[in-house]
C-alpha positions as CSV (number, residue, x, y, z in Angstrom):
1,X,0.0,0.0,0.0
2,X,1.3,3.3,-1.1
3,X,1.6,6.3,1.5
4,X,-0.9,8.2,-0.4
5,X,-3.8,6.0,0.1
6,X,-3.6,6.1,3.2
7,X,-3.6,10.1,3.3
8,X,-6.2,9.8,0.9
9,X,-8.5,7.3,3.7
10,X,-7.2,9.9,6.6
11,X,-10.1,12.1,8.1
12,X,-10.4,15.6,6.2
13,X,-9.8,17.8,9.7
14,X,-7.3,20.3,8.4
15,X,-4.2,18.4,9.7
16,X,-2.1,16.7,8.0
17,X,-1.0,12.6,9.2
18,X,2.5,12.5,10.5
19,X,4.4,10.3,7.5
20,X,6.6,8.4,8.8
21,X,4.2,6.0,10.8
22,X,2.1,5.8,7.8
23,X,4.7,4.7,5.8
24,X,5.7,1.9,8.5
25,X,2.2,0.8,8.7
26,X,2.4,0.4,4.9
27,X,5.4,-1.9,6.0
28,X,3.2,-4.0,8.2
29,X,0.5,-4.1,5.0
30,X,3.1,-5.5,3.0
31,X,4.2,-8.1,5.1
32,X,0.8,-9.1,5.3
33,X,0.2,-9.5,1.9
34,X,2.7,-12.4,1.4
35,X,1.1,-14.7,3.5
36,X,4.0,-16.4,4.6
37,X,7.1,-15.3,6.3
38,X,9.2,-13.0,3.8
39,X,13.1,-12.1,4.1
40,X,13.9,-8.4,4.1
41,X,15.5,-8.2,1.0
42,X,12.3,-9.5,-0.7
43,X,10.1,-7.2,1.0
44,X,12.5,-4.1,0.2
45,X,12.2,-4.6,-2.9
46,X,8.5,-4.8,-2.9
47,X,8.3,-0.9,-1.1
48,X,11.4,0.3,-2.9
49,X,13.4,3.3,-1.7
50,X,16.4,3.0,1.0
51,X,17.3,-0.5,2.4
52,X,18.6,1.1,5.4
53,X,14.9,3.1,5.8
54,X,13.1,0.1,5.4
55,X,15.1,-1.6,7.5
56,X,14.8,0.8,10.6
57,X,10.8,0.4,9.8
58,X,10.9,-3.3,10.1
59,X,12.9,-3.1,13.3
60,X,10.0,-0.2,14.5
61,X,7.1,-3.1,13.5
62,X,9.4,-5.4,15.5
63,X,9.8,-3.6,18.9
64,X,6.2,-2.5,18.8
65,X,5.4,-6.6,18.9
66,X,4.0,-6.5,16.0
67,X,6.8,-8.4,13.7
68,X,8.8,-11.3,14.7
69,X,12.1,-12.8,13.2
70,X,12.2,-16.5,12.5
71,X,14.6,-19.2,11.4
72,X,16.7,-18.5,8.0
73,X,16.6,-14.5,8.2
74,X,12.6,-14.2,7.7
75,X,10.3,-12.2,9.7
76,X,6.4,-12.6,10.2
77,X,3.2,-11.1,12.0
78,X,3.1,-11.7,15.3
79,X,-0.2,-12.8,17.1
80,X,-1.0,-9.7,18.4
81,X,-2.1,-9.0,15.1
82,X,-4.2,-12.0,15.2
83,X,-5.3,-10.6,18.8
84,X,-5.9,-6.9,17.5
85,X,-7.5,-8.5,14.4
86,X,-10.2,-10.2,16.7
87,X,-11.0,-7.1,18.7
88,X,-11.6,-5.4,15.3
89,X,-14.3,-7.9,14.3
90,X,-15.8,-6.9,17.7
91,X,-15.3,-3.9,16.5
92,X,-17.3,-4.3,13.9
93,X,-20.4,-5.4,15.1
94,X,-19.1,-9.5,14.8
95,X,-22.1,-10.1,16.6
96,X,-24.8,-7.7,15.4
97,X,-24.1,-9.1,12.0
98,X,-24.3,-12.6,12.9
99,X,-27.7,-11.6,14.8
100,X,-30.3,-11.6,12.6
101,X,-28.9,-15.6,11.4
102,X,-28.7,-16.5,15.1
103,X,-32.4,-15.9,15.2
104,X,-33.4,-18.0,12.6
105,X,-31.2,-20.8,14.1
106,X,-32.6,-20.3,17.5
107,X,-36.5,-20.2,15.8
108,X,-35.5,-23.6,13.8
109,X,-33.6,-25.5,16.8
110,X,-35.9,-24.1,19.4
111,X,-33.1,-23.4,21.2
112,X,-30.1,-20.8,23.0
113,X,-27.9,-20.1,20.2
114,X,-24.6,-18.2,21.6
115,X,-21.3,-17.0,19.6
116,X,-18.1,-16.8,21.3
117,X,-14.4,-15.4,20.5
118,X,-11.1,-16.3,22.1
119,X,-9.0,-13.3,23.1
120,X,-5.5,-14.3,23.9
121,X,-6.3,-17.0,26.7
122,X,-9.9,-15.9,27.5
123,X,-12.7,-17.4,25.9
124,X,-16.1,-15.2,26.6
125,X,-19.9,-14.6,24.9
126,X,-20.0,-11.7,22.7
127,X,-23.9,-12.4,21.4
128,X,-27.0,-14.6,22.4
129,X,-30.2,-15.4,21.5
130,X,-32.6,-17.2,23.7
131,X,-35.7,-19.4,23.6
132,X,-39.0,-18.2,25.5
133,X,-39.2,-22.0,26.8
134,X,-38.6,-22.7,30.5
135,X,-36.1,-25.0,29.5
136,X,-34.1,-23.0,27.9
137,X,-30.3,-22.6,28.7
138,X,-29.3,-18.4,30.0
139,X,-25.7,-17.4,29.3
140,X,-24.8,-13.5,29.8
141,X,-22.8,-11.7,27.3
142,X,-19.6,-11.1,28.8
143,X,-19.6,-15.1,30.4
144,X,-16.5,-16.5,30.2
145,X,-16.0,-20.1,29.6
146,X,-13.1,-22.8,30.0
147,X,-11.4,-24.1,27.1
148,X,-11.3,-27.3,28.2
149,X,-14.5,-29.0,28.5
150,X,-17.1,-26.8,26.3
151,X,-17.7,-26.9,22.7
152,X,-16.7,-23.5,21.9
153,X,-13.3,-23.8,24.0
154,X,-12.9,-27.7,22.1
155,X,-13.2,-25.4,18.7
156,X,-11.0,-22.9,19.2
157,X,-8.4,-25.1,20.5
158,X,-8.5,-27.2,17.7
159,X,-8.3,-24.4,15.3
160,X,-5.7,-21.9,16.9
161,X,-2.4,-21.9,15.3
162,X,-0.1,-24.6,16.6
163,X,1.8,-21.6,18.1
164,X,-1.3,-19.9,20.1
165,X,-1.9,-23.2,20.9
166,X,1.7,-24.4,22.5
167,X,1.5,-20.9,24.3
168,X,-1.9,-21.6,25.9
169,X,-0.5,-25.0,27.2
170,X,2.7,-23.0,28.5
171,X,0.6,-20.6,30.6
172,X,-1.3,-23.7,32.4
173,X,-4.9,-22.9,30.3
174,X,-6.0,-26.4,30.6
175,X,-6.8,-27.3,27.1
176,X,-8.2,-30.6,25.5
177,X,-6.4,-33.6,25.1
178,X,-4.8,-34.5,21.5
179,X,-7.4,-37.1,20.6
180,X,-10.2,-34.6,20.9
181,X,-8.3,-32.1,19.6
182,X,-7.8,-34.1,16.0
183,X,-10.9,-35.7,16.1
184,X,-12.8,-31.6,15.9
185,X,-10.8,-31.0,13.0
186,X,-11.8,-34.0,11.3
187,X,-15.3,-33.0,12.4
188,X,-15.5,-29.2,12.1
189,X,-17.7,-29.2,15.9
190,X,-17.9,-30.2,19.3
191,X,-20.1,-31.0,21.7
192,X,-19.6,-30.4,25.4
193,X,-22.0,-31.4,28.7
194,X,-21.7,-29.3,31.4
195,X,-23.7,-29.9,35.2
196,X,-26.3,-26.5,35.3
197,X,-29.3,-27.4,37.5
198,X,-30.0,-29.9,35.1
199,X,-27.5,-31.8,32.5
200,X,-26.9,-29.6,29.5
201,X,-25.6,-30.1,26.0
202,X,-23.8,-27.8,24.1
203,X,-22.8,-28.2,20.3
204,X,-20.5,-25.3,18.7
205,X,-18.9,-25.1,14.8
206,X,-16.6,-23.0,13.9
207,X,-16.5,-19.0,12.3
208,X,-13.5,-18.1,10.0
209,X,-12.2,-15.0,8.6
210,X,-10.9,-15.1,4.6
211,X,-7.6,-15.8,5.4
212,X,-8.6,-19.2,7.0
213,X,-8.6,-17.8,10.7
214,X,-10.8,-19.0,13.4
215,X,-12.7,-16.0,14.5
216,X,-15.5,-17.2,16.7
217,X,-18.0,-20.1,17.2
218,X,-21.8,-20.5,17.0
219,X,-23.0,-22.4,19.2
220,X,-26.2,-24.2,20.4
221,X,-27.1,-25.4,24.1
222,X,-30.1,-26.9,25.8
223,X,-30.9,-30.1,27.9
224,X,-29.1,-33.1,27.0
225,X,-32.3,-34.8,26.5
226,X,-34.0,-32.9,23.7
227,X,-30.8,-31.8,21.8
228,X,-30.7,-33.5,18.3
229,X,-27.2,-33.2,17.8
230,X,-27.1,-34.3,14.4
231,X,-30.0,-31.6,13.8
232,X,-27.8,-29.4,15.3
233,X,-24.6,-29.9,13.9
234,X,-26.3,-29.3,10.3
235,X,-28.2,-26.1,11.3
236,X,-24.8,-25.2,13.0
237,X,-22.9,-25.7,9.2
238,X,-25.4,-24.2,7.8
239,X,-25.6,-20.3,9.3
240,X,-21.8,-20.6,9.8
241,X,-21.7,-21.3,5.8
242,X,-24.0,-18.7,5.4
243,X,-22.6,-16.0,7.5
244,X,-19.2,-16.6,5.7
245,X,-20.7,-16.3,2.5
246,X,-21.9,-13.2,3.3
247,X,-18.4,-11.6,4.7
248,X,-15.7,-14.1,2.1
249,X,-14.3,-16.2,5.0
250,X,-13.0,-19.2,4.1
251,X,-15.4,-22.3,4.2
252,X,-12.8,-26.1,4.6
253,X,-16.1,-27.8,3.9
254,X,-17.0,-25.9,0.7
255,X,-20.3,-25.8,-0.2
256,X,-21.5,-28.6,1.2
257,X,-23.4,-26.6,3.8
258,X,-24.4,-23.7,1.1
């Protein structure tokens, strides 16, 4: 990206962006863009001007956490910029948009539908929808959850980079075992039980962004008893698939789920 458009997406207020920070959050673009982990003599070339200026920009990016060196001179994101990439989504509205389809789920399952994010280590509720039935299963916004033992934490943990992953496990987060872990990626959900009054059943799939990034999971919950989870599992697919169609994030299931 090219200094200018970002002056040209600046607010109009009369004063002028400082340049030099644009022009290392260009950097940061660029580095992005590969995909991979690039060497700095690739990525000079790519910006153009002074080596020794882009240099002193990568080793800004660096010190601000947001680029990291790794074996055989190449440098990548970091994942803060996974972290500050999630926060943006919340940003966003992650869950107002996926609203109005977390309805529909909840009117065709006759049940809680929740969405969840994972922030660093902290798993928590950004959205619900809830059933009028007695029954039904009441989670706050703002409820944290363990990563562990529920469907949404089984996701996520089976979906994380290996690296956000080994991290976790180096922190003490209790996480699942291997064998679950493979066996959600196989599966694309979970399902979790959980002791609430009464014995609940939770089944969760997973949301991703378009460049193959878990972002959050949807989520169904309600008493072991009268959750279909085959029924559910399919409904799940099927509003993930949709809300992803709707916002280009990548599907591993294709269209088999619409």
């Amino acid at each position: 990206m090219k200094t200018n458009d970002w002056e040209e997406r600046a607010p109009q207020t009369g004063t002028r962006p400082l340049t030099s920070p644009l022009k290392t959050l260009a950097m940061l673009d660029e580095i992005a863009s590969f995909n991979r982990p690039v060497r700095f003599a690739e990525l000079s070339r790519k910006i153009g001007g002074s080596r020794a200026t882009n240099y002193q920009k990568l080793i800004t990016l660096i010190e601000a956490g947001w680029v990291e060196s790794v074996p055989d001179g190449f440098y990548r994101l970091t994942l803060h910029a996974a972290r500050v990439g999630s926060i943006a989504f919340n940003q966003a509205g992650l869950g107002k948009r996926m609203h109005p389809i977390m309805e529909e789920l909840s009117v065709e399952l006759g049940e809680s539908v929740t969405l969840a994010v994972l922030d660093n280590d902290m798993l928590y509720i950004i959205e619900e929808v809830l059933t009028q039935d007695l029954l039904r299963v009441s989670f706050r916004v703002g409820t944290t959850m363990r990563i562990e033992n529920t469907a949404s934490g089984r996701v996520f943990a089976a979906f994380i980079t290996p690296r956000h992953f080994d991290r976790l496990a180096a922190k003490g987060v209790r996480l699942p075992d291997q064998a679950t872990v493979e066996q959600v990626r196989r599966e694309f959900y979970a399902t979790s039980r959980r002791e609430q009054k009464a014995e609940i059943l939770a089944v969760g799939v997973p949301v991703f962004d378009p460049q193959q990034r878990i972002i959050a999971v949807l989520s169904i919950a309600g008493p072991y008893d009268r959750i279909d989870v085959e029924k559910g599992r399919v409904a799940l697919m099927r509003a993930a698939s949709r809300f992803m169609n709707e916002t280009g994030g990548w599907k591993p299931w294709g269209n088999l789920y619409g």
